[in-house]
N, C-alpha and C positions, 0 to 999 in steps of 0.2 A: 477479232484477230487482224494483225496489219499484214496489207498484200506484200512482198518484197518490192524496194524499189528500183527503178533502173537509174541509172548514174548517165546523165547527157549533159551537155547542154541546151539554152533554150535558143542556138542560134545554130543549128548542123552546116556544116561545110566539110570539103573537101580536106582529109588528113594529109599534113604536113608532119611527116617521122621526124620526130627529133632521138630514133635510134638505127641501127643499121637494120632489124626486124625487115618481114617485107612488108611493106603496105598493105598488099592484098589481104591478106589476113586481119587486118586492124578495120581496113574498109570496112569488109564484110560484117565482123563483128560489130561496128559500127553500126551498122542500119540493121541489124535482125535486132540489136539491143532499140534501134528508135522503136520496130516493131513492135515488139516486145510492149513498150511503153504506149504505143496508139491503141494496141489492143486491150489495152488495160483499163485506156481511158472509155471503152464501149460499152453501153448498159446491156447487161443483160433479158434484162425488165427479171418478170415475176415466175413465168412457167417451168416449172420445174424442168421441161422437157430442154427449153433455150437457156437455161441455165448451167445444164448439164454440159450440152455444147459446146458454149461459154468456157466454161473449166478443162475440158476438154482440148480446147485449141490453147490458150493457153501453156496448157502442158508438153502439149508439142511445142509448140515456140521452143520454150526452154531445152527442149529434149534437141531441138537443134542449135540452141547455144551451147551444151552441154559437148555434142558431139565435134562440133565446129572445136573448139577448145582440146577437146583430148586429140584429134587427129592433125589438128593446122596449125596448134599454136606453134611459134617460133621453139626450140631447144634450148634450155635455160644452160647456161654453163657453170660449172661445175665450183666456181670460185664466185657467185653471187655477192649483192648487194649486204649479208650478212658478213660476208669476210673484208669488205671494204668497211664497216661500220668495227670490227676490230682491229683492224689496221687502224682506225681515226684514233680510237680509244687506244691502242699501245704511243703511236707518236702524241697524242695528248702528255698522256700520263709519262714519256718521256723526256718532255718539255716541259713537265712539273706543274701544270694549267691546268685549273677545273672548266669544266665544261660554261661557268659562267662566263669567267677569263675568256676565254676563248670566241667566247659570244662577241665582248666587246672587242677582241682584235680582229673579229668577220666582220662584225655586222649582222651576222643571223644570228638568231633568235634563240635563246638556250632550249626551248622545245622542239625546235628542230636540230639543233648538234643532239642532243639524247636521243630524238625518235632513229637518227641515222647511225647512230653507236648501236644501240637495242637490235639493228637491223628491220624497222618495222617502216624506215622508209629510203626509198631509194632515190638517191641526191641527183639532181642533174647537174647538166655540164655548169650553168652557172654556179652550181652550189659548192662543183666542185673546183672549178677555178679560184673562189672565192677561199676556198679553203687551202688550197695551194698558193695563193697567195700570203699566208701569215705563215712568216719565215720559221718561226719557233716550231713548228709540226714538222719540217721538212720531208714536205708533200710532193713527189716527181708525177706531173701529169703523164706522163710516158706509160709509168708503170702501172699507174690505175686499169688499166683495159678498157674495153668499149664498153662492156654494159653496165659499168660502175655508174657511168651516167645515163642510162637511160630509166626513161620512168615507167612507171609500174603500172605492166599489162597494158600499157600504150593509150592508157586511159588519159581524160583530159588534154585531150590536145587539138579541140574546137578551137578557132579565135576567142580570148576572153577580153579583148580590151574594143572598145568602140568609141567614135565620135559621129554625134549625128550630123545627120548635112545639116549646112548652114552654119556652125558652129565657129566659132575663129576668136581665138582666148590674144590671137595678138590683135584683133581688131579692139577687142575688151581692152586691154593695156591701151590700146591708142588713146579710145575714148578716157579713160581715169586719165590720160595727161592733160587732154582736151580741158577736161575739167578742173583741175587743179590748176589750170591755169589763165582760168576767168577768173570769173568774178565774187566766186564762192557758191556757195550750196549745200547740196545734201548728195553725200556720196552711194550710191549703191553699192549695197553692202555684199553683195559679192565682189566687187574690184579691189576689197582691202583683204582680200586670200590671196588673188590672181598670182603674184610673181613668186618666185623661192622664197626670196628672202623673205619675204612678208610671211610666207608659208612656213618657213623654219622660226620664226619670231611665234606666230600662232601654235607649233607646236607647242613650246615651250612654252607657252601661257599656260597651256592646258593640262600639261606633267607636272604644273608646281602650284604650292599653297590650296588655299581656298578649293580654287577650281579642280585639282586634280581630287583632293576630297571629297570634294561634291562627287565626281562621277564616279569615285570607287564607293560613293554610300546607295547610289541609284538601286534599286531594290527590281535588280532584272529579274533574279528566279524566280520572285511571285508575278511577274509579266507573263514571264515564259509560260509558267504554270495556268496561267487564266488563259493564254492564246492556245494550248492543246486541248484545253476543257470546251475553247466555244469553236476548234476547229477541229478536234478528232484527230482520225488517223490519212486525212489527203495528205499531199504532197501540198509545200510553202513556198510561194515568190518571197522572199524577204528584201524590199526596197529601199535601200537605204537613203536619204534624200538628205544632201549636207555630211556627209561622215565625217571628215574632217578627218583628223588621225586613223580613224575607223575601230580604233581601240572598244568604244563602248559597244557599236555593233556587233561588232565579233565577240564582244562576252555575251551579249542578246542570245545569236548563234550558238555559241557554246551551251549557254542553258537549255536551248532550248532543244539540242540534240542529245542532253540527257532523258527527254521525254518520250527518243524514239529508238527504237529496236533496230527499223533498217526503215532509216529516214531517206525521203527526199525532197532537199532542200536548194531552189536554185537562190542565191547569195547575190547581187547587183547593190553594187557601187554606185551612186551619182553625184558629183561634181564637178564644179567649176573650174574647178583650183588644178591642173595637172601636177603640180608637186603634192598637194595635199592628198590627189587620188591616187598618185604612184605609191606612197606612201603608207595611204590605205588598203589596196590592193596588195601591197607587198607583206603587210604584217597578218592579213587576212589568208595568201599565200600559206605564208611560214607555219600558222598557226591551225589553219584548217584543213590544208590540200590534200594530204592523205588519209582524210576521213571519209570513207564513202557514205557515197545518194547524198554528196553533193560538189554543187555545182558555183564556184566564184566567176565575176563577171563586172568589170570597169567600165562606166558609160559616163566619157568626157561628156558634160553637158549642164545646161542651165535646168535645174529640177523646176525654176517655173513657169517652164516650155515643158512638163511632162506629158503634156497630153498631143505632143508631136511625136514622141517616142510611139511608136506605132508597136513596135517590138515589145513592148511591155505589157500588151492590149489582149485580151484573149475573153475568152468567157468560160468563167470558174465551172459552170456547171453543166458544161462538157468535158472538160477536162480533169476535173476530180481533184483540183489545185486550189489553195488558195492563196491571195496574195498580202500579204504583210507592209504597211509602210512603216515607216521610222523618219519623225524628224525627233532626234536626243541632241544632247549637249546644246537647251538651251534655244534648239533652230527657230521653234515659233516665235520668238522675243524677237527675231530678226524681221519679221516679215513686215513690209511697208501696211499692209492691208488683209487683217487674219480672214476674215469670212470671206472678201471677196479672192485673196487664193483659194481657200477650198470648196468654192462657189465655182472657177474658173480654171486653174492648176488641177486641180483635182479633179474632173469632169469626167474622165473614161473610169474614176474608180467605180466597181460593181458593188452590189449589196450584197452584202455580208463581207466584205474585205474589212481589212483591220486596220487599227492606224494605231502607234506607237507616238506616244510625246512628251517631254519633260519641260517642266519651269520651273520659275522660282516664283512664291506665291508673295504678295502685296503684303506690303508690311503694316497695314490701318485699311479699313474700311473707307477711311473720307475718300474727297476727292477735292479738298482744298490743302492747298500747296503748304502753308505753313507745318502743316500736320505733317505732311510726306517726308519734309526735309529732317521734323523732329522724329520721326518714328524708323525710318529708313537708316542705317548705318552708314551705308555705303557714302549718302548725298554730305556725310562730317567729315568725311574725312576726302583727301585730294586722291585723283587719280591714279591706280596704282602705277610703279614705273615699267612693269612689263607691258600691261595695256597700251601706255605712253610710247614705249620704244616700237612697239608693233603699229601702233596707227602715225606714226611720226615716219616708219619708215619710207611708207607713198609720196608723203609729202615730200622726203629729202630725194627722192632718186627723181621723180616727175616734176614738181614745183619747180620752175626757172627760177634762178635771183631769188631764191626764201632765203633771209638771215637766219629767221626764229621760226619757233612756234610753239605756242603756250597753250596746253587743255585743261578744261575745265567741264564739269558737269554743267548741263541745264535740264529742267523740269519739263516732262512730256504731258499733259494730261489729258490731249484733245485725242484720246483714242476714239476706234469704232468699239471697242469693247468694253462695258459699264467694268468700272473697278477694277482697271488695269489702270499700267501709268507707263510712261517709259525715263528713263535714263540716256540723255543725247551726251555722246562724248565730243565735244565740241572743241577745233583747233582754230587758236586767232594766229594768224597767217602772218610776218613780216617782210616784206619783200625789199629790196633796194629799190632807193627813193622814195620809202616810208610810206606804202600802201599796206594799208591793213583789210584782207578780206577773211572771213568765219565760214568754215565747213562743219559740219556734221560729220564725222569720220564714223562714227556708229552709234549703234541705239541697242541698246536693252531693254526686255519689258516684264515689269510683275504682273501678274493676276491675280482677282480673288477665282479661286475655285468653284463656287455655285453661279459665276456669272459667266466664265468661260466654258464652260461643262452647259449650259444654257444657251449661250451665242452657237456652240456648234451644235447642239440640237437642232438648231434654228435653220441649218443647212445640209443638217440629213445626217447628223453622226451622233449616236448614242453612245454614254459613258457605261462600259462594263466590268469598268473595273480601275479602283484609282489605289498610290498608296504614297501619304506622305514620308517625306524623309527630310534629313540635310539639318536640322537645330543645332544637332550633338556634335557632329563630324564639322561642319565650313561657318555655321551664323546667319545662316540663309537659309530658311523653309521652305520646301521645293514641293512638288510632286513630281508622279509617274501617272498617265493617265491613258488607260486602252480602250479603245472607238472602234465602234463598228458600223458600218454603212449601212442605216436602214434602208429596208424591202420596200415599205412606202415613207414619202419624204413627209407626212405629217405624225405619220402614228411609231412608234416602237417597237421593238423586237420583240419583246417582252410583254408588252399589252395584249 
C-alpha cells in the first residue's frame, strides 16, 4: 500500500503570497506539511512495539494538518474559481472560439483553458492577464475579483526557478563569438542553443518531420512501466538533463503519474539554454501544475557541471526517494566524450538511481567509411534546411564580415565507443577578403546497441530495460534504453 505523499518542494524558503490569504496560515501549513514529510522519511525498524509508535505519531501529524485546515484556513468566497471558469466558458463561446482557438490567441495551452473552464484549476494573475488580454473574450480585470487569481490552497509557492553560482549564459555568448571568430574549430555544443533565436530555430526543428516523429514514436509508457516495477512505491527526483522543449519529459511524467495513486514527484529542469528552459518550464507548468505530489523546478545550468549542483545530492536511502535521470531527444549523441561524462558528470549518482536515454542505432556494423556513407541515408542526401537555418544562425549574428556559409556532412568514426560513428555538421566559413575557416557546428551520433549497453556496464550502469523503435514512423532505428547504478562497480544487480 502507497504511504500518502506530501506535496513540497526540494528547496523550502520563506512564503511569498501571491494572494491576499494571510501568510501565517500558509507558513505554518507549510512546515507541519515538510514535517509531515521528515517523519515519513524515519525507519521505523522491525518491533512491533516502535512500529506502533511510528503510525501513531504519524497520525497525529495529520490530525494537526487536519485541524489546522478546518479552524485557520482563509474563508473561501462564495463566487470561486468555478464561477470564473464559467464566466471563461460563456465569453468563449460568445466570441464563437473553441477552446483550441483560443489556445492559439493566449498562448496557453488548451489543457489548461479546459482544466480552468471544468473549474479543476485555478488561474493566476498571469493567466489571467493573459486571457484579458485576447480582445474577443472581452475580459475586464476589474471585475474578476481577488481570488480569481489566486492559487489553490497557496500550494506551490517555494522559488521553482534557479541558477547556480558561477553560471553566466552571457559569458557563454561571449566565448561562442570569441570563437567564431578565429580561426575555426569545433563548437561546443551547448552554445548553438544559447540565444532565442537559435532556441526558437531549434524548437522548430523538433515540432516538424522526421524529428518530431521520432519523438512522438519514443515508447515512454513501457519506460515509465519498467521504472515503477524496479522502483516501487518511493517518492521520484525526475532529472531532466538537456530538455529542450521539455515536451518529451513531460510525457515521461505524464506516464508515469498513471502509475501512482498519490504520487510524489519532484520534476527538475536542467539547461543551458534560458529560452529553451523558460520554455520547458512553461509547458511543464501549463501541463502539470495542478496535479498534486508534485513538484516542478528550473535549474539554469551546465548539466555537465552536475555534480556542483549540491542541491540535487541527497542519499536515497534515507529518504525513501529515488532519483531518475533523463538525457532523450538524442542528448547522448551530443556528448564530446560518453563514458568519461558518466565517469565524471555523473559521479554524485547513488546505486540504484535510474538513468533514461534515447538514440538512434548505427546503420552497419562496420567501421569502414565507405559502408557507412552506403548504408546510412542521411550521409546521400544534403543537409537538411532547418538544421542549416538553426546552425547558420550563430554564424550570421557573431561571425564579423561572413559573406557565406556552406554545410556539409563529414564522417566521425574515431569514437571512444566501438560501433558508433558520428555525423559532424560542418560549416565552411567565407569572410571578406576571402578567408575560408571550417567549424563543426554539431555532431550527431549512432550506436550499435550491444556495444553501448557494454561501454556503460564498463562504468557502473546496468541495462534493465531497452525498447526499440522509430523504422516505421521517421527511417531511423532508435531505441529507448533504462540504467541503473549498480551497488557494486564490477558485478550486477541482478547477479
Amino acid at each position: 500500500m502507497e504511504s500518502p505523499s506530501v506535496e513540497s518542494g526540494e528547496f523550502p524558503s520563506l512564503y511569498a503570497c501571491d494572494t491576499d490569504e494571510p501568510a501565517a496560515y500558509h507558513a505554518a501549513l507549510f512546515h507541519l506539511q515538510q514535517g509531515l514529510q521528515a517523519l515519513r522519511a524515519v525507519s521505523p525498524g522491525r518491533a512491533p512495539r516502535q512500529r506502533a509508535v511510528y503510525d501513531e505519531i504519524i497520525a497525529l501529524q495529520q490530525q494537526v494538518l487536519s485541524l489546522l485546515h478546518i479552524h485557520f484556513a482563509p474563508d473561501e468566497p462564495t463566487d470561486g474559481h468555478a464561477t470564473f471558469g464559467e464566466r471563461l466558458r460563456h465569453h468563449r463561446k460568445e466570441a464563437q472560439l473553441t477552446q483550441e482557438e483560443l489556445s492559439q490567441l493566449s498562448g496557453l495551452s488548451p489543457s489548461l483553458i479546459r482544466k480552468v473552464e471544468q473549474g479543476v484549476t485555478t488561474p493566476t494573475r498571469s493567466t489571467l492577464l493573459t486571457l484579458c488580454s485576447v480582445p474577443e473574450l472581452k475580459l475586464v480585470p476589474s471585475s474578476l475579483g481577488i481570488h480569481d487569481s489566486s492559487r489553490q490552497g497557496g500550494a506551490r509557492v517555494a522559488p521553482n526557478w534557479y541558477v547556480p553560482p558561477g553560471f553566466d549564459s552571457v559569458q557563454m555568448i561571449h566565448e561562442l563569438g570569441q570563437q567564431l571568430n578565429g580561426t575555426g574549430g569545433n563548437i561546443e555544443q551547448t552554445h548553438v542553443y544559447l540565444d532565442h533565436k537559435s532556441a526558437l530555430d531549434w524548437i522548430a526543428l523538433c515540432n516538424s518531420g522526421y524529428v518530431a516523429a521520432a519523438r512522438e514514436a519514443t515508447p515512454l509508457a513501457a519506460a515509465a512501466q519498467r521504472i515503477r516495477e524496479l522502483t516501487g512505491a518511493v517518492g521520484l527526483d525526475l532529472i531532466a538533463l538537456g530538455p529542450g522543449d521539455g515536451k518529451t519529459e513531460v510525457r515521461l511524467v505524464q506516464r508515469l503519474l498513471e502509475h501512482y495513486q498519490q504520487p510524489s514527484i519532484r520534476f527538475y529542469l536542467v539547461d543551458a539554454s534560458q529560452p529553451l528552459l523558460g520554455r520547458a518550464f512553461r509547458h511543464a507548468m501549463d501541463t502539470l501544475d495542478e496535479q498534486p505530489g508534485l513538484f516542478v523546478c528550473a535549474i539554469q545550468g551546465n548539466f555537465h557541471h552536475l555534480a556542483r549542483y549540491t542541491q540535487l545530492h541527497y542519499s536515497p536511502a534515507r529518504s525513501h526517494r529515488r532519483r531518475v535521470y533523463t538525457l532523450l531527444g538524442g542528448t547522448i549523441g551530443n556528448l564530446e566524450n560518453e563514458p568519461q561524462f558518466f565517469r565524471h558528470a555523473m559521479v554524485a549518482v547513488a546505486p540504484g538511481d535510474l538513468l533514461v536515454l534515447d538514440f538512434t542505432l548505427a546503420a552497419t556494423d562496420s567501421n569502414q567509411d565507405k559502408e557507412i556513407y552506403r548504408s546510412d541515408p542521411a550521409l546521400s542526401h544534403p543537409i537538411p534546411p532547418m538544421h542549416e537555418r538553426w546552425l547558420k544562425g550563430p554564424l550570421v549574428r557573431y561571425c564579423v564580415g561572413m559573406t557565406d556559409a556552406k554545410f556539409s556532412y563529414e564522417l566521425d568514426t574515431d569514437r571512444p565507443i566501438q560501433g558508433s560513428y558520428g555525423l559532424q555538421f560542418i560549416a565552411e566559413v567565407r569572410s571578406m577578403g576571402g578567408d575560408l575557416r571550417r567549424f563543426c557546428m554539431w555532431e550527431v551520433r549512432r550506436y550499435g546497441l550491444p556495444q553501448l549497453l557494454s561501454s556503460l556496464r564498463n562504468v557502473g550502469w546496468e541495462s534493465v530495460g531497452n525498447f526499440q523503435y522509430g523504422q516505421r514512423e521517421s527511417g531511423r532505428p532508435s531505441a529507448l534504453v533504462v540504467l541503473q547504478k549498480r551497488h557494486d562497480g564490477r558485478m550486477s544487480l541482478r547477479s
